[in-house]
SEVO-974400 format. One line per field, with one value per residue (C-alpha): residue number from 1; x, y, z; residue in three letters. Coordinates in nm, 4 decimals, padded with zeros to 6 digits. Layout:
BEGIN
k: NUM/...;
px: X/...;
py: Y/...;
pz: Z/...;
r: ALA/...;
This chain:
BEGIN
k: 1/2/3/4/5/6/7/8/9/10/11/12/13/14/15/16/17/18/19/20/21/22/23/24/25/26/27/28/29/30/31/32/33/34/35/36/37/38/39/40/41/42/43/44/45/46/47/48/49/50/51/52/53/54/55/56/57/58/59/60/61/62/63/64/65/66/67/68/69/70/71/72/73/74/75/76/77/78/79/80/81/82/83/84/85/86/87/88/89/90/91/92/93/94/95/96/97/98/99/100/101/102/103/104/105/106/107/108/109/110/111/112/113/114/115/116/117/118/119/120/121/122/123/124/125/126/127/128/129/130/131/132/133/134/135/136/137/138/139/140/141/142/143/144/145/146/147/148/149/150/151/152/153/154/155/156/157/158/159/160/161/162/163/164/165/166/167/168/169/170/171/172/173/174/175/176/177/178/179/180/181/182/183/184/185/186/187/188/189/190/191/192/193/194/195/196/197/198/199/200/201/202/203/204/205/206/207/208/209/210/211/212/213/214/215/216/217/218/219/220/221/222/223/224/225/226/227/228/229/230/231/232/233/234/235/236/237/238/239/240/241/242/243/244/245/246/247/248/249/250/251/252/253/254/255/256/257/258/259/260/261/262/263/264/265/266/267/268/269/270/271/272/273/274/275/276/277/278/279/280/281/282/283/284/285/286/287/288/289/290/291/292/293/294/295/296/297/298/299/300/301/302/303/304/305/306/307/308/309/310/311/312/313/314/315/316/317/318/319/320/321/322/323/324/325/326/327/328/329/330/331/332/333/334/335/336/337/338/339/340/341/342/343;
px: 00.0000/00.1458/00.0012/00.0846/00.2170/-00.0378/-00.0514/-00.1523/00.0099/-00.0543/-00.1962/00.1566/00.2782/00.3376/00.2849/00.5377/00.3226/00.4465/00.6235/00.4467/00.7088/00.6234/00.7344/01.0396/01.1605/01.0240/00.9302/00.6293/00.6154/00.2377/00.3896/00.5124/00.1798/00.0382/00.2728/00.1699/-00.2472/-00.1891/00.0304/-00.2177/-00.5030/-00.2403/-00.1441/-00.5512/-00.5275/-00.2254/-00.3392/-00.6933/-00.4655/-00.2564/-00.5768/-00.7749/-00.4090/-00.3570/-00.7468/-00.8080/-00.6549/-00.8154/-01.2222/-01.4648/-01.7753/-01.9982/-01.7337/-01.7019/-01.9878/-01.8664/-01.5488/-01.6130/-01.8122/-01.5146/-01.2997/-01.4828/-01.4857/-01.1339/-01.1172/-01.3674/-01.2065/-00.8513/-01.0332/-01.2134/-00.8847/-00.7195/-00.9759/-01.0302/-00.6285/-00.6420/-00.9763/-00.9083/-00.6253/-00.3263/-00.4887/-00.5086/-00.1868/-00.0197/-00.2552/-00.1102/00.2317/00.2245/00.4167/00.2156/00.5105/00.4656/00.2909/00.4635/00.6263/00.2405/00.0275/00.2865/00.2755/-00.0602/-00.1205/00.1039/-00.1425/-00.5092/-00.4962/-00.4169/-00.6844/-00.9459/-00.8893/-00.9394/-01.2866/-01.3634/-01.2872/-01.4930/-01.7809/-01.8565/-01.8399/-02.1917/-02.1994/-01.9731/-01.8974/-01.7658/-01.4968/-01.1058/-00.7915/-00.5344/-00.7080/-00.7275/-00.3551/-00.2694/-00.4462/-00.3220/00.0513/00.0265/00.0440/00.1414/00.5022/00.3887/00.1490/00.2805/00.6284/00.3384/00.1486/00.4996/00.6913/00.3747/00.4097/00.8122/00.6815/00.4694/00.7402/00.9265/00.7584/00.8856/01.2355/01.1021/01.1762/00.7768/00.7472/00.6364/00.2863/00.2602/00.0098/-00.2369/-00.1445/-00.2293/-00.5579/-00.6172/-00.4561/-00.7208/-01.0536/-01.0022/-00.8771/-01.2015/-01.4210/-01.2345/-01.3542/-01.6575/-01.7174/-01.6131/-01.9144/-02.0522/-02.1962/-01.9192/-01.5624/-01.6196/-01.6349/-01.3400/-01.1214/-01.1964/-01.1195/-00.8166/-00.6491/-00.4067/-00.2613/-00.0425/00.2118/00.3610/00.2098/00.0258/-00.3117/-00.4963/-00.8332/-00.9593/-01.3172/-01.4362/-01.8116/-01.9950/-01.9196/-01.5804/-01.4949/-01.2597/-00.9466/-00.6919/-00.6193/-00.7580/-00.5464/-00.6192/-00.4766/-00.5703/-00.7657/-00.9923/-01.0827/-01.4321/-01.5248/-01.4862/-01.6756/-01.9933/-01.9811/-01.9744/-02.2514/-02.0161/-02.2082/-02.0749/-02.2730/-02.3378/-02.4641/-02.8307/-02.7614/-02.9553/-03.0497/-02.9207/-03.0910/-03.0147/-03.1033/-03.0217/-02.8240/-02.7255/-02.5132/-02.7711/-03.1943/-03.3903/-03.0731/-02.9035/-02.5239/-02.3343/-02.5331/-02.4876/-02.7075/-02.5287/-02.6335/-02.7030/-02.7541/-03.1219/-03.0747/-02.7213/-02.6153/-02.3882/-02.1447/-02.1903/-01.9170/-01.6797/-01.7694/-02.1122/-02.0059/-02.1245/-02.2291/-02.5783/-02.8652/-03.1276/-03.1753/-03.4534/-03.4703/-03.6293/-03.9607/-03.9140/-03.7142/-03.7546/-03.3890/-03.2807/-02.9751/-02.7243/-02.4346/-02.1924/-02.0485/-02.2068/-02.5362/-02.4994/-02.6110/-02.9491/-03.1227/-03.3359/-03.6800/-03.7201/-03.7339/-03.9611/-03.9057/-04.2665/-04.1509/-03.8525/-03.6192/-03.5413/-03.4054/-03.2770/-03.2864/-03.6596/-03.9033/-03.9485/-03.6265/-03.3788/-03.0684/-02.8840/-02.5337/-02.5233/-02.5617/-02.2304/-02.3799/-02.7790/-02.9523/-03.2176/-03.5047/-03.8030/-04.1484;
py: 00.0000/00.3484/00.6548/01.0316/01.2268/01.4648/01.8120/01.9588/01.8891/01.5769/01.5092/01.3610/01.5955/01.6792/01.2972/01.1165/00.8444/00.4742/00.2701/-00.0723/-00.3587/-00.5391/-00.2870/-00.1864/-00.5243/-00.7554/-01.0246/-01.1909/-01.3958/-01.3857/-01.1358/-00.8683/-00.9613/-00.8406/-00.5558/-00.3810/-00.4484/-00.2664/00.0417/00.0760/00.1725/00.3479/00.5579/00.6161/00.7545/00.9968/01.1364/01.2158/01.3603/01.5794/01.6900/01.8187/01.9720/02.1444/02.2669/02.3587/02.7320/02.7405/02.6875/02.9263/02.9714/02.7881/02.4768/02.4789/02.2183/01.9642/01.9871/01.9117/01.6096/01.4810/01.5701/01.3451/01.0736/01.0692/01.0263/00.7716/00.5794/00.6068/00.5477/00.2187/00.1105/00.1314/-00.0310/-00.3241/-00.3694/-00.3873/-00.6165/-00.8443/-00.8268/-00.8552/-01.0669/-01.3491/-01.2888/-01.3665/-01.6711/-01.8403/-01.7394/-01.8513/-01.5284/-01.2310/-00.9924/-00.8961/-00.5691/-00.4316/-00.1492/-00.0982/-00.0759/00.2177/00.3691/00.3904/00.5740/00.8176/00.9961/00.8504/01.2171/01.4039/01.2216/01.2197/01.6422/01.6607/01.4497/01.6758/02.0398/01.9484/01.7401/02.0504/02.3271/02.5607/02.5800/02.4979/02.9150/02.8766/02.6696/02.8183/02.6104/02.7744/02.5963/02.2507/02.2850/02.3298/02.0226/01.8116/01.9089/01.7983/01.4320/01.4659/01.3322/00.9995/00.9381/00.9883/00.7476/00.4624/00.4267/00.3981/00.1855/-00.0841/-00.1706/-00.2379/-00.4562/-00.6398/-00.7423/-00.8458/-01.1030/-01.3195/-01.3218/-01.4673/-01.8856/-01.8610/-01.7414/-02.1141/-02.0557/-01.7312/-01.9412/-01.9187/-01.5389/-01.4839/-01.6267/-01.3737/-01.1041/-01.1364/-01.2334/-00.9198/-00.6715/-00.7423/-00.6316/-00.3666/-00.0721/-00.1614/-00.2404/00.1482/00.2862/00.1862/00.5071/00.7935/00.5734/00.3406/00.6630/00.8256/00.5515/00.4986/00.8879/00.8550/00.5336/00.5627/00.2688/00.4395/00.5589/00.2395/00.1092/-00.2067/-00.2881/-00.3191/-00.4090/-00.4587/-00.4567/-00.7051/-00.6107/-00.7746/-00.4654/-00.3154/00.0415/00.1530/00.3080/00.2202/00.5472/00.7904/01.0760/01.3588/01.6711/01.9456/02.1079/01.8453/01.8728/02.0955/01.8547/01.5625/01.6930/01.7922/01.4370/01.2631/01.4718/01.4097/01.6039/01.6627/01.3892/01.6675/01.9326/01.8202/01.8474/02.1362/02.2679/02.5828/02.8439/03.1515/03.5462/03.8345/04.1420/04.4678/04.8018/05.0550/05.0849/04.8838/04.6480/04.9376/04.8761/04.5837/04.3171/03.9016/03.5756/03.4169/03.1059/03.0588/02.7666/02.7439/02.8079/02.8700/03.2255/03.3404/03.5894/03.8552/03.8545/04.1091/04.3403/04.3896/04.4420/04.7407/04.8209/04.6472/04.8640/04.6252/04.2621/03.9864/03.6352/03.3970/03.3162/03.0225/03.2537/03.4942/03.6349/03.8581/04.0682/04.1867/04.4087/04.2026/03.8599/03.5379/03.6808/03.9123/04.2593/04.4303/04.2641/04.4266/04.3608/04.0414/04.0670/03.8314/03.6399/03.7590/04.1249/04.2029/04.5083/04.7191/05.0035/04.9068/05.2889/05.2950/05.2201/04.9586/04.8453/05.1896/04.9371/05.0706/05.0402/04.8234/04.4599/04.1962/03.8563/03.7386/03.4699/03.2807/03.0261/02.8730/03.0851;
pz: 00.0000/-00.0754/00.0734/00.0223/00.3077/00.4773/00.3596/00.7036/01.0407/01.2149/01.5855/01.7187/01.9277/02.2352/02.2696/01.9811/01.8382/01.9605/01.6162/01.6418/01.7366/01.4227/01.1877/01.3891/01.4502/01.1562/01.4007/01.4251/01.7528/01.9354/02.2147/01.9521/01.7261/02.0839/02.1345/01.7765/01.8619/02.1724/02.0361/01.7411/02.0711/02.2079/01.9720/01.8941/02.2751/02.2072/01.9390/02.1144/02.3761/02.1642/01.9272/02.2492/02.3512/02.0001/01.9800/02.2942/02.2116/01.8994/02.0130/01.9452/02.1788/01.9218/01.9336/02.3051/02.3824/02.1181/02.2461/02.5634/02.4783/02.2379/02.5407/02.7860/02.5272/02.5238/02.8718/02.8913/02.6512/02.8638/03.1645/03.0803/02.8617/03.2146/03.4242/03.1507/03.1482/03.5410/03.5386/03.2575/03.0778/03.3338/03.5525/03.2931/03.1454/03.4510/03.5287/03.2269/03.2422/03.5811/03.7370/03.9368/03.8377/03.4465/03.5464/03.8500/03.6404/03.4666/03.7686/03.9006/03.5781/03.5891/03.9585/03.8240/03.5600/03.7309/03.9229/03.6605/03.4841/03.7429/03.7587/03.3663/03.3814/03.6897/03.5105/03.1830/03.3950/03.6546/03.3907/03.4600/03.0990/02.7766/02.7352/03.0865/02.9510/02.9756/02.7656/02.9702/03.2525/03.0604/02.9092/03.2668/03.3960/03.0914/03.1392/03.4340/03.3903/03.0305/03.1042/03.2871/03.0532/02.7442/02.8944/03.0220/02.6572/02.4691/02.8032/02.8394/02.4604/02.5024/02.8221/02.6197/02.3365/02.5867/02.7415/02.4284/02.5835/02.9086/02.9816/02.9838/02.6432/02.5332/02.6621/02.4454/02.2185/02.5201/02.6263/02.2132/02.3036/02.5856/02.3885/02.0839/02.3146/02.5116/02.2220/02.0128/02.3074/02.5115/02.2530/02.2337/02.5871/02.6403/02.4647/02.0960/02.0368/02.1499/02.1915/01.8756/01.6809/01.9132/01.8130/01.4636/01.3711/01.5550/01.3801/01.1389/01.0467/00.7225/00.9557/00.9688/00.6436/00.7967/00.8071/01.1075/01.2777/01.6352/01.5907/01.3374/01.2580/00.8854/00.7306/00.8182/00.8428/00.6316/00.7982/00.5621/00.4711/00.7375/00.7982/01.1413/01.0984/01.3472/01.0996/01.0422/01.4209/01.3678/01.0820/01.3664/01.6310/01.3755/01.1979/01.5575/01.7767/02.0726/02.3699/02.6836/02.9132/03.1917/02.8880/02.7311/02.3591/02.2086/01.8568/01.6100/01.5116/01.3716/01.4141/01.1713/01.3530/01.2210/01.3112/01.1798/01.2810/00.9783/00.9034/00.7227/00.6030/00.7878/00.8896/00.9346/01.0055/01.2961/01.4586/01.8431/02.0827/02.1915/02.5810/02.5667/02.6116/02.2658/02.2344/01.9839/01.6675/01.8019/01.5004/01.6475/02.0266/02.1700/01.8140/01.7919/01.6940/01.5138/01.5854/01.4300/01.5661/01.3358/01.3396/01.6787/01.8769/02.1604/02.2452/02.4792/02.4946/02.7700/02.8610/02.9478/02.8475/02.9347/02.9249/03.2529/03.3647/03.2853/02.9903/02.7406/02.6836/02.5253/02.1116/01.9969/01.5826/01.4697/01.5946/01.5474/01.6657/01.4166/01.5975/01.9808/02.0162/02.0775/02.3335/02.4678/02.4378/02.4704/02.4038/02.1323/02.0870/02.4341/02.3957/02.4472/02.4477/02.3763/02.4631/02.3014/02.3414/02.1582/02.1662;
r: UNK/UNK/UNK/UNK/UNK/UNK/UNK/UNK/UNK/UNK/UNK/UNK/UNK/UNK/UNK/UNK/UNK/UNK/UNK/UNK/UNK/UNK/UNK/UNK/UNK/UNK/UNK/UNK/UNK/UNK/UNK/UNK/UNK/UNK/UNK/UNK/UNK/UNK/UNK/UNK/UNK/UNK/UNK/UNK/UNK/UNK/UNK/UNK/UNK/UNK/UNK/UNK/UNK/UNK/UNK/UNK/UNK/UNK/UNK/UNK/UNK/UNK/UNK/UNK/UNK/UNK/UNK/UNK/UNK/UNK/UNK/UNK/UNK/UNK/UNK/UNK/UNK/UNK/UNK/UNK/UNK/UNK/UNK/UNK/UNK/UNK/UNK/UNK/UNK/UNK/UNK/UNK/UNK/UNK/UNK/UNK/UNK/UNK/UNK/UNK/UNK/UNK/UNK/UNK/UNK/UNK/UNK/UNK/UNK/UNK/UNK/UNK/UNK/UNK/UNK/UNK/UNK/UNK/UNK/UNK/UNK/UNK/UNK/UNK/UNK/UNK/UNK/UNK/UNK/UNK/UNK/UNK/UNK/UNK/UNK/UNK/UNK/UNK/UNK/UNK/UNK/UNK/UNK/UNK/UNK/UNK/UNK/UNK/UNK/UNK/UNK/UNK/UNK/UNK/UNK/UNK/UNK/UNK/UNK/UNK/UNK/UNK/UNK/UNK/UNK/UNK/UNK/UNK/UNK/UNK/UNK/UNK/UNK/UNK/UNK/UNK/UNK/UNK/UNK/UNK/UNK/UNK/UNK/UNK/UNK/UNK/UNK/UNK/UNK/UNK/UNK/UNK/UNK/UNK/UNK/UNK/UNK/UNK/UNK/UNK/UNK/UNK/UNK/UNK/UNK/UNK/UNK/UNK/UNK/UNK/UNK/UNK/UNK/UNK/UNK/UNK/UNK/UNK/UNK/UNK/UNK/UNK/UNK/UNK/UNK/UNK/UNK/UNK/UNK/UNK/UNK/UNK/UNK/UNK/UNK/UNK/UNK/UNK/UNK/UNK/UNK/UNK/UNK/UNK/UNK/UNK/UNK/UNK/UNK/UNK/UNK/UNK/UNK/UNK/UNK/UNK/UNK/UNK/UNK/UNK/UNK/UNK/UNK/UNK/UNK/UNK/UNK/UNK/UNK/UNK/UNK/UNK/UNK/UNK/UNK/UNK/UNK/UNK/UNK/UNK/UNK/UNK/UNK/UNK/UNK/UNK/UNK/UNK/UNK/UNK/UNK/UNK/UNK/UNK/UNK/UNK/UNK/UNK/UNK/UNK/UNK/UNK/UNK/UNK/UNK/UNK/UNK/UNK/UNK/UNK/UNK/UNK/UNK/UNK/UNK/UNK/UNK/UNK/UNK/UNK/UNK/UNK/UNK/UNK/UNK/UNK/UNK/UNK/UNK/UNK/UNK/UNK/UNK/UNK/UNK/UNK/UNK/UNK/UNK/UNK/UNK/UNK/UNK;
């Protein structure tokens, strides 16, 4: 298979993506066969860790409640990856290779991000509302435990080659067993409708040219040849619906705004959350002097940002405000933010 290299930056940094064991090595013994499954989820994980890290700068206020839900699917998906490994996977591993020390480096490894984890989940969970989120706070929580982390999901893989070197290596056709049975099921088992997608959008098997596939369904995705830049973020987040599970999803619409009384001169469509306070474009801040909510809406603006200070009278879709310099409204010129909700 040849493939083209990727016009727009990759998600592979700050975390470097893991090289599978097969390709770097050529061998193709059940433990490094194991070793390359594992870095391919892996390195789905780091790069969901390095797009949120990379994006999080970049979100606008309409983005922020999509990105929050495709943030907390990342970290379900690490989450229940760890608690499966600790469950299922290590336990029986050891049972067959008759040892109880194969993962004493591991389980450290792991206690030393679970905090830093644990305070990611918490920020994004307990946010009053997705405007309310701030990246400097999340880049803060994420570097954190970035160093741990990124050294466990690259240093677990090299543990896992290396089992082929150990005097119980001749039982590896069993570990294979337990290596395959749990691998088809631990993505899944993490959530069909919000980590299947996760994971999918973040494999790319043509960075080491080998083909690859965990979950084995009658019809199988194609993946071959996905590529995630950090462009292709805002496309990811619409074509998945990820919402954040402590936001209720709710639907666009759109209002018409203008500088001048009667829509004179500049004026846009912009589209707003119902029930979410919106931000006015920065062009129109302080500069608002007709508004008209379509024909659903009732919206109501305010001074300040996040929909605080003294609002206006409500402006209703079937009447709307040509000139906020009138009675009863007298709010020309003052609005910041707006918020909206079905009549």
């Amino acid at each position: 298979m040849t493939t083209s290299s990727p016009s727009k930056q990759w998600a592979d940094s700050p975390c470097p993506l893991i090289p599978t064991p097969q390709y770097k090595t050529k061998k193709t013994d059940v433990f490094t066969t194991g070793a390359t499954h594992m870095a391919h989820i892996h390195n789905a994980i780091l790069r969901g860790y390095n797009s949120i890290y990379r994006q999080a700068p970049h979100i606008t206020h309409e983005d922020k409640n999509d990105f929050i839900g495709y943030a907390l699917a990342w970290f379900k998906f690490v989450k229940s990856h760890h608690d499966d490994e600790e469950a299922e996977l290590f336990p029986k591993v050891e049972e067959i290779m008759g040892r109880n020390d194969l993962w004493t480096e591991t389980h450290a490894e792991h206690e030393s991000f679970l905090a830093g984890l644990a305070q990611f989940e918490s920020y994004l969970s307990t946010l009053g509302e997705p405007f309310d989120f701030d990246a400097v706070k999340l880049l803060a929580i994420m570097d954190g435990f970035q160093e741990p982390f990124c050294h466990h999901f690259h240093h677990e893989i090299e543990t896992i080659a290396s089992f082929a070197e150990l005097p119980e290596a001749k039982k590896g056709e069993e570990a294979a067993a337990v290596f395959k049975a749990w691998g088809k099921k631990t993505v899944t088992k993490a959530g069909t409708t919000d980590v299947v997608p996760f994971f999918l959008l973040n494999l790319d098997v043509t960075t080491t040219n080998i083909f690859y596939s965990i979950i084995q369904t009658t019809h199988k995705p194609t993946i071959a040849n996905m590529k995630l830049s950090i462009s292709s973020l805002p496309l990811l987040f619409a074509a998945t619906s990820f919402a954040a599970p402590s936001i209720v999803a709710r639907e666009e619409q759109f209002v018409h705004i203008g500088v001048n009384p009667r829509f004179i001169g500049q004026q846009d469509n912009i589209a707003v959350t119902v029930g979410l306070c919106r931000e006015l474009p920065e062009a129109y801040v302080g500069q608002l002097s007709a508004i008209a909510p379509n024909q659903v809406l009732t919206c109501t603006l305010f001074p300040e940002a996040k929909c605080k200070g003294t609002p206006t009278a409500t402006v209703t879709g079937p009447a709307p405000a040509e000139d906020l310099s009138r009675a009863p409204w007298n709010y020309d010129n003052r609005a910041v933010s707006l918020l909206c909700n079905r009549l």
